[in-house]
C-alpha positions in Angstrom: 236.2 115.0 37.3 232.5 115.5 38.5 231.4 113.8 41.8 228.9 111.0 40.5 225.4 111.2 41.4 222.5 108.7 42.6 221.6 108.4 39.1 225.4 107.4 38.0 225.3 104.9 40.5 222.9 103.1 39.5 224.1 103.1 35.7 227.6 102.1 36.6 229.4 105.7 36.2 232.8 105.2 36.3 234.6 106.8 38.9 238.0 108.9 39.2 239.3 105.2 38.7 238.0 104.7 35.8 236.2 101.5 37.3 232.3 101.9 37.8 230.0 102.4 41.2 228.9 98.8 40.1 226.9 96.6 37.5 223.3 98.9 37.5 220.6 96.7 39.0 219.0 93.6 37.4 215.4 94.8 38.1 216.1 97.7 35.6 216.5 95.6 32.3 213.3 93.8 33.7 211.2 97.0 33.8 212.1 98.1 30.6 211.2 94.6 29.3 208.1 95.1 31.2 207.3 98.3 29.5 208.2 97.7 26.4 205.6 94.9 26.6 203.1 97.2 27.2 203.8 99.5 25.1 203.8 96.7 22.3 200.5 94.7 23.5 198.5 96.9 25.7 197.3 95.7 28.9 196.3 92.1 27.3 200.0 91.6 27.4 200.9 92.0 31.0 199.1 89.3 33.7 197.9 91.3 36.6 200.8 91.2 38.7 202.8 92.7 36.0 200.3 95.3 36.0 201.1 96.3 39.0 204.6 95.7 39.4 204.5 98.4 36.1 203.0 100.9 38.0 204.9 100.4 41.2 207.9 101.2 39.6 206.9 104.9 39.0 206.8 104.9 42.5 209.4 103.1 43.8 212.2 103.6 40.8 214.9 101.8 42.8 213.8 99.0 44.2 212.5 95.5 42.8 208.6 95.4 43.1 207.6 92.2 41.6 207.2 90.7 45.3 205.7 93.5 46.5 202.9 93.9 43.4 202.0 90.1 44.5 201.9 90.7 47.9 199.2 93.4 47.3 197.0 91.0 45.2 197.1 88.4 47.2 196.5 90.8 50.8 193.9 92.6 48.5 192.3 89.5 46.7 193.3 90.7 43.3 192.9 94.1 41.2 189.6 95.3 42.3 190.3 94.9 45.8 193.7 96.6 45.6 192.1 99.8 43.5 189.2 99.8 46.2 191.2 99.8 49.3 191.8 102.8 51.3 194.7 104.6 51.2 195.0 104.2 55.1 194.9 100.3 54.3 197.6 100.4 51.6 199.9 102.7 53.8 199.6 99.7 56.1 201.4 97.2 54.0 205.1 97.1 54.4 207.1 98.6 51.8 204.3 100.1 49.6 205.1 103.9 51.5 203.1 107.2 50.8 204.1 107.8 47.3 203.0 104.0 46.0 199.6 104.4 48.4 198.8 107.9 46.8 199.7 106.7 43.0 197.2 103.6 43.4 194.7 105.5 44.9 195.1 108.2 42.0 194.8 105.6 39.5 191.2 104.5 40.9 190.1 108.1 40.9 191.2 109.1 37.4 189.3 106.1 36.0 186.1 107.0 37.9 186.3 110.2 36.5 186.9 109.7 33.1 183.8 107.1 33.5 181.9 110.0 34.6 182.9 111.8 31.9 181.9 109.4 29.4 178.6 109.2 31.1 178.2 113.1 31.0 178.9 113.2 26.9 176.6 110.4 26.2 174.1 109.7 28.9 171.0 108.5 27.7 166.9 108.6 28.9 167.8 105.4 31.5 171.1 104.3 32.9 173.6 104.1 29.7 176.6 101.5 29.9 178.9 104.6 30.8 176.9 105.7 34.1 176.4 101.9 34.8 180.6 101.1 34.7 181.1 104.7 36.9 179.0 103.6 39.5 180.3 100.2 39.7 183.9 101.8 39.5 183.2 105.4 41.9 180.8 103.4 44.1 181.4 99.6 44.2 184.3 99.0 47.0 183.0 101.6 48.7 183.0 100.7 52.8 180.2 102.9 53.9 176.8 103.6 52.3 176.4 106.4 49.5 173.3 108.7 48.3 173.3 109.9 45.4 171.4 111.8 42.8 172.4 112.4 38.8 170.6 115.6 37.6 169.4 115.8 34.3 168.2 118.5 31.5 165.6 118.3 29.3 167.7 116.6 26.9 168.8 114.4 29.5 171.9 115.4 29.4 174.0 115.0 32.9 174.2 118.6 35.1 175.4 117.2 38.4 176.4 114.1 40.6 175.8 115.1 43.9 176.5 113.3 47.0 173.1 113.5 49.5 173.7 111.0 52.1 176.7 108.8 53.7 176.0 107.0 55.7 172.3 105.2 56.4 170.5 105.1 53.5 166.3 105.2 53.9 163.7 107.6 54.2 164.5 109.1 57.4 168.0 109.9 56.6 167.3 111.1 52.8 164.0 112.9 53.1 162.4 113.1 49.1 162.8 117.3 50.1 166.7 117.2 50.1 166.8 115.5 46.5 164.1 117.8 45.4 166.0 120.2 46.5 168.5 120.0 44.3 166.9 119.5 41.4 165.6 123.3 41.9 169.0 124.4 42.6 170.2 122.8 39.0 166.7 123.3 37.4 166.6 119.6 36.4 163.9 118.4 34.4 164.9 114.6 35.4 167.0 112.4 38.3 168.2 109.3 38.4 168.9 107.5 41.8 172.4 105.8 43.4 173.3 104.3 45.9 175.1 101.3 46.6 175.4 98.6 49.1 178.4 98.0 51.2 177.6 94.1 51.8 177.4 93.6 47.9 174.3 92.5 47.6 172.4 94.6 45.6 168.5 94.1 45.8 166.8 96.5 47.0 165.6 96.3 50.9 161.9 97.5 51.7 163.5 100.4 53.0 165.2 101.0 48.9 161.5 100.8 47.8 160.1 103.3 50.2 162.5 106.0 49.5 162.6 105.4 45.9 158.5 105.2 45.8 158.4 108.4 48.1 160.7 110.5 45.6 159.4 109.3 43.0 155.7 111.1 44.1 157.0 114.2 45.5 159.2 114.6 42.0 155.4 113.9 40.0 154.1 117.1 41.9 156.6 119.0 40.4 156.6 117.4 37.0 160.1 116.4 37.5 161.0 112.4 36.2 162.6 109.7 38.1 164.1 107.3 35.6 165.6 104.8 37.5 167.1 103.8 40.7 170.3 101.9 40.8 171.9 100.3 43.6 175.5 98.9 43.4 177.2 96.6 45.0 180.7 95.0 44.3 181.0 94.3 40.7 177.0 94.2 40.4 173.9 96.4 40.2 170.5 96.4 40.7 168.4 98.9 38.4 164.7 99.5 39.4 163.5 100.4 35.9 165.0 97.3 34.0 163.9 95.0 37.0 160.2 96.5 36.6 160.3 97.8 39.5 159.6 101.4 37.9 157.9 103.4 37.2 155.3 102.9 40.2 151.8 102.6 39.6 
């Protein structure tokens, strides 16, 4: 008879004696109870924790999670926290490991870029819902301050996000040449502005109007449009054009 594997043992294969490793664990029947849930409702069904706990388990297949997806809302103050924490941070927490750190942080990044996909099929003249929710998603827990620019077509359709500055964000550090650069390099006919705010708070300083007013001129010489500058913070966002802040007289 075969020498029983890992797997065996945690179903209960019986050994040369006919008798099993032991009774498989009770976390299993939970998980597939958990999933099939899911599978049946859709996120709706599962409270955050469950969530969680769901995904952990394709991580960590042989151990119970249920403490340990709580203990990650609560250290995390719930869901957005825990997808916007670092994967230096979650390696921290005890238990969690590489494998649960990297599949948490993987999960963050595959919805920012199907947002940003989303955006790039549909975006609009201004800042559609799409770009608005990838911002807030890409940008939002973001721990040091981002620049960056969305180039557009003459359709204004979306040609690239680049990144232009991390770190301080004004005038000095983004001079209007570096954006306009880009927008040569992509032959843009049209840019919209983002950046986002570390603190949360997501009016714009008198530093956000400079730059925004100063790239805003150097773009007009080149008959190039600025349709709005957003600035995200948290689970908010400031935009320039629907606060009437835009276009400058």
């Amino acid at each position: 008879m075969r020498t029983p594997t890992s797997a065996d043992r945690i179903r209960g294969y019986p050994g040369d004696n006919g008798v099993g490793a032991g009774p498989p664990p009770h976390y299993l029947g939970h998980r597939k109870r958990l999933r099939d849930r899911y599978l049946a409702g859709g996120w709706e069904a599962l409270h955050d924790y469950e969530r969680v706990e769901l995904l952990l388990t394709y991580a960590l297949p042989r151990r119970e999670v249920k403490p340990l997806a709580k203990d990650l809302l609560a250290r995390f103050g719930g869901l957005r926290g825990l997808l916007d924490a670092p994967y230096e941070d979650l390696t921290a927490v005890p238990g969690l490991g590489p494998y649960g750190a990297a599949l948490i942080r993987l999960v963050k990044d595959l919805g920012a870029a199907y947002l940003l996909e989303r955006a790039r099929e549909g975006i609009q003249i201004a800042c559609t819902a799409d770009l608005i929710a990838y911002c807030k998603t890409a940008l939002g827990g973001m721990r040091d301050e981002r620049f960056y620019v969305v180039y557009l077509d003459t359709q204004n359709r979306l040609i690239s996000l680049d990144l232009i500055q991390e770190g301080t964000v004004n005038q000095a550090f983004v001079p209007p040449r570096k954006v306009l650069e880009g927008a040569l390099r992509h032959k843009a006919s049209a840019m919209i502005l983002i950046h986002n705010h570390p603190s949360g708070h997501v009016r714009p300083s008198e530093a956000d109007v400079r730059l925004t007013r100063a790239v805003c001129e150097a773009a007009s010489t080149l008959e190039i449009r600025v349709h709005d500058h957003v600035i995200v913070g948290g689970n908010d966002f400031f935009s320039f054009r629907e606060e009437g802040v835009m276009p400058f007289s």
